[in-house]
C-alpha positions in Angstrom: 67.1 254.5 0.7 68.5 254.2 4.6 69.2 250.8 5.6 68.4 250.0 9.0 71.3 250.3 10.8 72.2 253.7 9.0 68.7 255.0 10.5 70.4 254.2 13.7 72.9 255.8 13.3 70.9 259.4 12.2 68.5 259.2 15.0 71.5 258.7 17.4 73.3 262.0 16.4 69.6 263.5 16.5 69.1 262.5 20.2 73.0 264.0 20.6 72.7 267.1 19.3 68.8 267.6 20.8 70.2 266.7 24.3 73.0 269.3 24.3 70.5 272.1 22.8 68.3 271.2 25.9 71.3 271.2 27.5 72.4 274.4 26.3 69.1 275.8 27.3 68.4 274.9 30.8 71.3 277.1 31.6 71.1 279.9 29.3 68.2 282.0 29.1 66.8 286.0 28.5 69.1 286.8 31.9 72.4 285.1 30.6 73.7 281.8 32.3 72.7 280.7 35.0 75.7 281.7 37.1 74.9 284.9 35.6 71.4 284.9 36.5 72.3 283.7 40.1 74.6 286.7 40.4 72.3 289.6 38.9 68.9 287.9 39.8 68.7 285.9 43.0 71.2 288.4 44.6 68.8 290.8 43.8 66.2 289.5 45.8 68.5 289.6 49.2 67.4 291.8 51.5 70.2 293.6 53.7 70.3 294.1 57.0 71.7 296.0 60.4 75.7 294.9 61.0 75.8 297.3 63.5 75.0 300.5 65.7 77.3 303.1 67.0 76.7 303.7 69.9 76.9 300.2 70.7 73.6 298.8 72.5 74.0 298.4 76.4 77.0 301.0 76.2 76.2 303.9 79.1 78.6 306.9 79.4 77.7 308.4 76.2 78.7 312.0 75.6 75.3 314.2 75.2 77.2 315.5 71.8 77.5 312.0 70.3 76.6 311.2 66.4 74.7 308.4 66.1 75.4 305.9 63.2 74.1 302.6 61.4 76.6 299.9 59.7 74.1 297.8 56.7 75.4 294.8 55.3 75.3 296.2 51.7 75.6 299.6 49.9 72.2 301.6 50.4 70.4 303.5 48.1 70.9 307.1 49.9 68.1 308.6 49.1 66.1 306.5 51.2 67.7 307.1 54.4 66.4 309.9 55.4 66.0 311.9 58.9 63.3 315.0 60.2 65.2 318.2 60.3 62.7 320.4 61.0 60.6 319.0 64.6 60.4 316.5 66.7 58.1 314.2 64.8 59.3 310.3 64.1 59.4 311.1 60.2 62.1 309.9 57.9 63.6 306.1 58.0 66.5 306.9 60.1 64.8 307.8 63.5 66.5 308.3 67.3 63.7 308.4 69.9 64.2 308.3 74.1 60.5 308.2 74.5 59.9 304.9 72.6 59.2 306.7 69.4 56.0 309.0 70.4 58.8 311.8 69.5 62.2 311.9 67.9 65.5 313.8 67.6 65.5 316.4 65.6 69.1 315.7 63.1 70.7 318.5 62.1 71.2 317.3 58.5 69.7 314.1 56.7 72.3 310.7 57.5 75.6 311.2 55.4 76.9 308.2 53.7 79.9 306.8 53.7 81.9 302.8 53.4 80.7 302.3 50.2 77.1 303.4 51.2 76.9 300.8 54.1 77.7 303.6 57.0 75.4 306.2 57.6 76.1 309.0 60.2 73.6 311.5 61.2 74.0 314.4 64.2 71.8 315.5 66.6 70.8 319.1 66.3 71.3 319.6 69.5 72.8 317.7 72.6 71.1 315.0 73.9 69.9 314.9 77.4 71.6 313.8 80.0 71.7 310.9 81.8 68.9 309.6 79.1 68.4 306.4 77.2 67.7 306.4 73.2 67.1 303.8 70.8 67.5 304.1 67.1 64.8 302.7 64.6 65.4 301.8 60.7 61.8 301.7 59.1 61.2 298.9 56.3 61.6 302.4 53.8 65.3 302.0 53.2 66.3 299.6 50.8 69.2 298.8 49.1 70.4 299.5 45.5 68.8 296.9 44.3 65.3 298.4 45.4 65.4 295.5 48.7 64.2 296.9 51.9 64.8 295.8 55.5 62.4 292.6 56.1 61.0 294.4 59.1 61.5 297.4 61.2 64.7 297.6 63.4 64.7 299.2 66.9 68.0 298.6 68.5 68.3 298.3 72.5 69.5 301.4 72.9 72.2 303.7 74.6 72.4 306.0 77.5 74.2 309.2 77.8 76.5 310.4 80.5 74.3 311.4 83.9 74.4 315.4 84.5 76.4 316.5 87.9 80.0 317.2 88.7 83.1 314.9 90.6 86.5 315.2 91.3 89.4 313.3 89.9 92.4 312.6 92.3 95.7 310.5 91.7 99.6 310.0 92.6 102.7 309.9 90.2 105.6 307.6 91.2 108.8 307.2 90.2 110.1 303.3 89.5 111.9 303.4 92.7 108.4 304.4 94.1 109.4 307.4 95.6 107.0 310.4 95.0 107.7 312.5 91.2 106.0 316.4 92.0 105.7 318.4 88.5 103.9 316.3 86.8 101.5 318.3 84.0 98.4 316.1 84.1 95.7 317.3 81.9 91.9 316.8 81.2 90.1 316.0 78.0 86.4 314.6 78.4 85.2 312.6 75.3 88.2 313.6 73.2 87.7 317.9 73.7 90.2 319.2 76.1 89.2 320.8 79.6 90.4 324.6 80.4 92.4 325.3 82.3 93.6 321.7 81.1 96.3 320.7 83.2 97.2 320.3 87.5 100.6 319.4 89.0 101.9 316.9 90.9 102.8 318.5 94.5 105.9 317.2 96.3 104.4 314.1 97.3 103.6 313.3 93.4 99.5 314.2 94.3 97.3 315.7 92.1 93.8 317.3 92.2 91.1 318.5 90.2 87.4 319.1 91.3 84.6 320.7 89.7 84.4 318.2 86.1 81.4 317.5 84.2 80.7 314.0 84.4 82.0 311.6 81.9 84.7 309.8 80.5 88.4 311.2 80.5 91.5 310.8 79.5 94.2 311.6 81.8 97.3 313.0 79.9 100.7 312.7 82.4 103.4 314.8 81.3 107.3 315.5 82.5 110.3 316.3 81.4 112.9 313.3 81.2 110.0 311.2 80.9 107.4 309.5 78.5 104.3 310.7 78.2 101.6 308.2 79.8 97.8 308.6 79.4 95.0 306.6 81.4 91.2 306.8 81.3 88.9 307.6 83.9 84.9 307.3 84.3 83.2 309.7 86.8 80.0 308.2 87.2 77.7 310.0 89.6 77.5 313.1 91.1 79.7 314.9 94.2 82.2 311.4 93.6 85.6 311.6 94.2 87.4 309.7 92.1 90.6 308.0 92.9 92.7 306.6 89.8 95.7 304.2 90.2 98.5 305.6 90.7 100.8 306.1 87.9 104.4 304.9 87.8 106.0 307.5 85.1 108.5 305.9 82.9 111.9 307.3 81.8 112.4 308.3 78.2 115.8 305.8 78.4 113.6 302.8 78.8 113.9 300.9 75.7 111.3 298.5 74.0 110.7 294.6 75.4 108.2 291.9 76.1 105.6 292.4 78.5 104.8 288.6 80.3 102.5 287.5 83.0 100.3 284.9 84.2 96.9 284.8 84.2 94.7 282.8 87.5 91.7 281.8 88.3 90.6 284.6 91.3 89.0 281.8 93.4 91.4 278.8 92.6 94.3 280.4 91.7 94.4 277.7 89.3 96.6 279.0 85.5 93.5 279.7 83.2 94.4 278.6 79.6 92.7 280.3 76.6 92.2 283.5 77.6 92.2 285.7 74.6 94.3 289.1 75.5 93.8 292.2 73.8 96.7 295.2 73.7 96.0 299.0 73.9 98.4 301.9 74.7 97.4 303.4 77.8 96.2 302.7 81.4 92.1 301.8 81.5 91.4 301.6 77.4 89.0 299.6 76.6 88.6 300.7 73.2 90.2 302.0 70.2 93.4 300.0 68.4 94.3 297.1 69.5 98.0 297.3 69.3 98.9 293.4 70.0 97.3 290.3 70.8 97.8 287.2 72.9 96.5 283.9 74.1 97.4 282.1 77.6 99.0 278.7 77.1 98.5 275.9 79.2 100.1 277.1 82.1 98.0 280.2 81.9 101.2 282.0 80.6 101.1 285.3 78.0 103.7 287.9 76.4 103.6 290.5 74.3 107.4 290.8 72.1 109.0 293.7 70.7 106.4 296.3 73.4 107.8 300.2 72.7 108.2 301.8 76.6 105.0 302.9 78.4 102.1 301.8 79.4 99.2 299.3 78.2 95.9 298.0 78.9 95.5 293.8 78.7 91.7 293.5 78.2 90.8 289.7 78.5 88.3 287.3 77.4 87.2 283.5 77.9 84.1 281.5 77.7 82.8 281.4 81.1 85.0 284.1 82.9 84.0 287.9 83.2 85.8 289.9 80.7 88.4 292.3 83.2 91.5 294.4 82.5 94.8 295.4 83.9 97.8 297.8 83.2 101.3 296.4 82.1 104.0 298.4 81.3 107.3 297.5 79.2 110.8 299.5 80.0 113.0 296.5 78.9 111.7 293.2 79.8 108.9 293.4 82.5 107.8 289.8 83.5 105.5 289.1 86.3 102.6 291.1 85.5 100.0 288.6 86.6 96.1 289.3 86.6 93.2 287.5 88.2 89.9 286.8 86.5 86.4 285.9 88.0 84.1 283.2 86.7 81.1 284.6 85.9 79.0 284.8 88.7 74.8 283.8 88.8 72.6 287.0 89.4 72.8 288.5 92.9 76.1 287.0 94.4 79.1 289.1 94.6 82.8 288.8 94.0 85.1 291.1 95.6 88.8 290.8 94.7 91.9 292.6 96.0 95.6 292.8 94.2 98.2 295.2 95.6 102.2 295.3 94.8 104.9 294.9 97.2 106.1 292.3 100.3 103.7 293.3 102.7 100.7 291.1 103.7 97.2 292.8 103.0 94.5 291.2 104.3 90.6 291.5 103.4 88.0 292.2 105.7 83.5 291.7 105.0 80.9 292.7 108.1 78.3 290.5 107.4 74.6 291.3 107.7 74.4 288.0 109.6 70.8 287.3 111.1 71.6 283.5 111.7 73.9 281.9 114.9 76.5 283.6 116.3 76.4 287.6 114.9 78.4 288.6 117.8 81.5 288.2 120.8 84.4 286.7 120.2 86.8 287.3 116.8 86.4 283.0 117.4 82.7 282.7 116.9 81.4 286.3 115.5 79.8 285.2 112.0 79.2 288.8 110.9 83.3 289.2 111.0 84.8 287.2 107.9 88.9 287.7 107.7 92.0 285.9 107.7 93.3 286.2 111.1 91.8 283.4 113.4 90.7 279.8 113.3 87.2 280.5 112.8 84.7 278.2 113.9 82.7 278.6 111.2 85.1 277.7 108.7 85.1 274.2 106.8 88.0 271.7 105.2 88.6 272.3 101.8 90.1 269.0 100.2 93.8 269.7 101.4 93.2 272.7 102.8 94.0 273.9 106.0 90.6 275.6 107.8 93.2 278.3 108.8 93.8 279.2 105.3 89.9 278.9 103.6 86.8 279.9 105.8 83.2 279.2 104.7 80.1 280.9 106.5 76.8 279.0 105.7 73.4 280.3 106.4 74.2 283.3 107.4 71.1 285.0 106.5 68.8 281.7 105.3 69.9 278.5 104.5 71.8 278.2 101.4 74.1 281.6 102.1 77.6 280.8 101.6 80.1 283.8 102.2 83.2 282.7 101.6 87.5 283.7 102.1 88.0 281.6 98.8 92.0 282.9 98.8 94.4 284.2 101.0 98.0 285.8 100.0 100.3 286.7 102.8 103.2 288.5 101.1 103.7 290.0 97.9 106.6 289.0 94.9 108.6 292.5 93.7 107.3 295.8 92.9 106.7 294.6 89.6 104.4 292.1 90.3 100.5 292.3 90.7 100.5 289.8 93.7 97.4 288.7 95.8 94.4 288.0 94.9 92.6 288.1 98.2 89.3 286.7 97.3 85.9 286.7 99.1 82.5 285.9 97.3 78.9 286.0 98.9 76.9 283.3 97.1 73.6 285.6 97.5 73.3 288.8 98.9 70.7 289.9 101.3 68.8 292.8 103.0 71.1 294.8 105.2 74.7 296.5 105.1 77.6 294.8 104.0 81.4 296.9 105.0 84.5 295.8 103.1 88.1 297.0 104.4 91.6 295.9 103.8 93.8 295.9 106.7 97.9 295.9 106.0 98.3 293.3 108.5 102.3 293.4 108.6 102.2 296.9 110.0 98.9 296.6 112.3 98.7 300.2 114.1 101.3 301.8 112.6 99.6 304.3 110.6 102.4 304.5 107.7 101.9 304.7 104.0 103.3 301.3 103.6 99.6 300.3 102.3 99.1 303.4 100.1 102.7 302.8 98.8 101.1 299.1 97.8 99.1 300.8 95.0 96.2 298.0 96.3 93.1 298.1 94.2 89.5 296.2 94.6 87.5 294.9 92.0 83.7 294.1 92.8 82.2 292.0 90.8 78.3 292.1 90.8 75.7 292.0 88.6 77.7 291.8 85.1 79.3 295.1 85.9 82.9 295.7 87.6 84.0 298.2 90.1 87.3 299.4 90.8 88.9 301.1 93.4 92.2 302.5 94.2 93.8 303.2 97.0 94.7 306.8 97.7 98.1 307.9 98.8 97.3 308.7 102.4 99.0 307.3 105.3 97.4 304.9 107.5 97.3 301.3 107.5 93.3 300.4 107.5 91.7 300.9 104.2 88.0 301.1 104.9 86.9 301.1 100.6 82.9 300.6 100.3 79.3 299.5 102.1 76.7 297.9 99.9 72.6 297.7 100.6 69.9 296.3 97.9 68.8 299.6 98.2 72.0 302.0 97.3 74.2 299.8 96.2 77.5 300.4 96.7 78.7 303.5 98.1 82.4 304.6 98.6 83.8 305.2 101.5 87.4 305.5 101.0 89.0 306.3 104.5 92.2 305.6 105.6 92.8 304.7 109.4 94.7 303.0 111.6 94.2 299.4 113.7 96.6 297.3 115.9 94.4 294.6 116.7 92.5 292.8 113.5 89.8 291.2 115.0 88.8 295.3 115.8 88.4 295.8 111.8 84.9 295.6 111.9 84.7 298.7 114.9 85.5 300.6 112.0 
């Protein structure tokens, strides 16, 4: 017989041991624990998706021959990413269409895996057409190895290829004590393949030329005895263009390695910009590719980059709330100085429009106005359509301690509300090494009719020398979220006339070199 308290005591260790059973259960079952089951079940169930598209979406410039490839977030099964190789018919999962998929690209063979079976390449059969846009499109047939397909179709914004037509490609090769270096080899590769004959050389004042190229994007290969090897990259964009690229300051092979330093400024403020995250690449003008080095400004807008092997590089920078630019730095020993400027990012139709040059001289930017409101005429004093440096315009307005010499401010020129503004002014530059400026102008809104931009080297007003193609000056225009650059070219003259802009054209490239004694007579130009 069990007393009472020894029944106690047996239908406690009962509860005990049913408790951990249940226990026991709740995480065990047919599939294993449940860590187990989360692992080889739920995971199961996760569907994958696109990480990425090459070409990227947005990109333009694209060579015609280009392969076209999809990055999933997880290993595919193969055999359901498939392609048509036999007509143009939107068949098969992995589809490129530039008629919003009523046909598609033929591929030449089905996608080929590769990354663990998360990158899938396929290749045209052909070219593509030029100057075309094509989207790809993943159908909710591929799935992953664990039988999950896409939740829904993906169509990605697509990619255009470079424009048909032809250009030429024109530059200058310095040596550091800037005097002209003839016998240069400068060759020509366009999307990686090499162009034949592939190479020019520099003439006697360090000038080189080559016309007749199939539009696209090269690399420029510089070449010379004594001297390292530099390469920049180059866009021709639209047909009949002449291309000017900066000019190129070729480095001795005795330079040794350093640190490449700089300060970055606002363009309008010319306040130090903090936090502005600098990427590294060898060679003038890359924009992609390895980033060899990175940065970030501190406080006082300062960078460097330690331990830099001799040549040339390409800062690309980035911040919140600033359009993403680039410059060229170049290390032979310690280079400090080499200072950029960088644009806030501007509301749909204004325009920035941003000079830097090299050298003591003082450069000075010049905007006809399309001005339709007060005085658009007469005197330098009054003429509203005339926006420089050189006289105490009427128009112009007090910035908080601010001389009205130094900033001018044009309202209404067009309607109310129009602000085109001088927003800096540099009179002299800091050492060849140096990017100095910026001379700054923005147009708060732009309107119907022509706008003319020229930069006058003030210092040697009518004297027609190369002072100012010595400067290596080069504009950026900033409009629309897209950049445009151009380069002075080495000819002699002291009155750059660059660019006009319309709504209608755009901008169009004028690229003369002239000569003017008097200032205020910019615009007669």
């Amino acid at each position: 017989m069990f007393s009472p308290r020894k029944l106690i005591h047996f239908y406690t260790l009962i509860f005990v041991a049913l408790t951990f059973i249940l226990s026991s259960c709740s995480e065990r079952s047919e599939y294993g624990d449940a860590s187990d089951y989360e692992k080889t079940g739920a995971a199961e169930h996760i569907r994958p998706t696109i990480s990425s598209v090459s070409p990227t979406d947005n990109s333009t410039f694209n060579s015609p021959a280009t392969t076209v490839a999809v990055i999933f977030s997880e290993a595919m099964s193969t055999g359901t990413i498939t392609s048509n190789t036999s007509d143009t018919s939107c068949s098969g999962s992995f589809q490129l269409s530039s008629d919003n998929f009523s046909t598609c690209i033929k591929m030449s063979a089905a996608p080929s895996a590769s990354n663990s079976d998360k990158t899938f390449t396929a290749t045209p059969a052909d070219n593509l057409s030029a100057g075309t846009t094509f989207k790809l499109q993943l159908t909710t047939s591929v799935n992953d190895t664990s039988s999950n397909s896409l939740a829904s179709t993906y169509i990605s914004d697509g990619f255009t290829t470079t424009p048909s037509g032809s250009g030429t490609i024109k530059g200058s090769v310095k040596q550091n004590n800037g005097s002209a270096l003839s016998g240069v080899s400068v060759s020509y590769s366009l999307y990686g393949s090499t162009v034949t004959p592939d190479n020019t050389t520099t003439d006697n004042n360090g000038d080189f030329s080559r016309s007749s190229l199939n539009l696209g994007i090269y690399t420029l290969t510089y070449a010379k005895s004594g001297y390292n090897d530099a390469s920049l990259s180059a866009t021709l964009a639209t047909d009949n263009q002449t291309l000017v690229v900066a000019t190129l300051t070729q480095i001795a092979n005795t330079c040794s390695a350093g640190t490449i330093s700089g300060t970055i400024k606002d363009a309008v403020s010319g306040s130090a910009v903090s936090g502005v995250s600098l990427s590294l690449r060898s060679g003038m003008n890359v924009t992609s590719g390895t980033i060899v080095a990175t940065s970030t400004t501190d406080n006082s807008g300062n960078y460097s980059f330690s331990n830099m092997s001799a040549g040339w590089y390409t800062v690309q920078t980035s911040k919140s709330g600033y359009t993403d630019a680039k410059f060229n730095v170049y290390s032979c020993g310690n280079q400090n100085g080499q200072n950029a400027n960088i644009s806030t990012t501007l509301s749909s139709g204004s325009m920035r429009i941003v000079l830097t040059w090299q050298g003591s001289k003082d450069l000075d930017t010049h905007l006809e106005i399309p001005c339709t409101s007060g005085t658009c005429s007469g005197s330098n004093t009054a003429d509203k359509s005339h926006l420089w440096y050189g006289v105490n315009q009427s128009a112009a307005v007090t910035y908080t301690g601010v001389s009205t010499n130094d900033y001018h401010l044009y309202t209404d020129i067009v309607s109310t509300g129009d602000y085109v503004t001088l927003d800096q002014d540099n009179t002299n530059g800091s050492g060849t090494a140096s990017r100095t400026g910026p001379e700054t102008i923005t147009i708060s809104r732009i309107r119907s009719g022509t706008y003319r931009y020229h930069v006058h080297n003030y210092d040697d007003s009518g004297d027609n020398t190369s002072t100012l193609a010595a400067s290596g000056a080069s504009v950026a225009v900033y409009y629309n979220d897209a950049t445009t650059t151009f380069n002075v070219r080495n000819t002699a003259g002291d009155l750059w006339t660059v660019f006009d802009f319309d709504n209608s054209s755009g901008i169009t490239a004028i690229d003369t070199m002239g000569s003017e004694a008097n200032p205020g007579n910019v615009d007669n130009h």
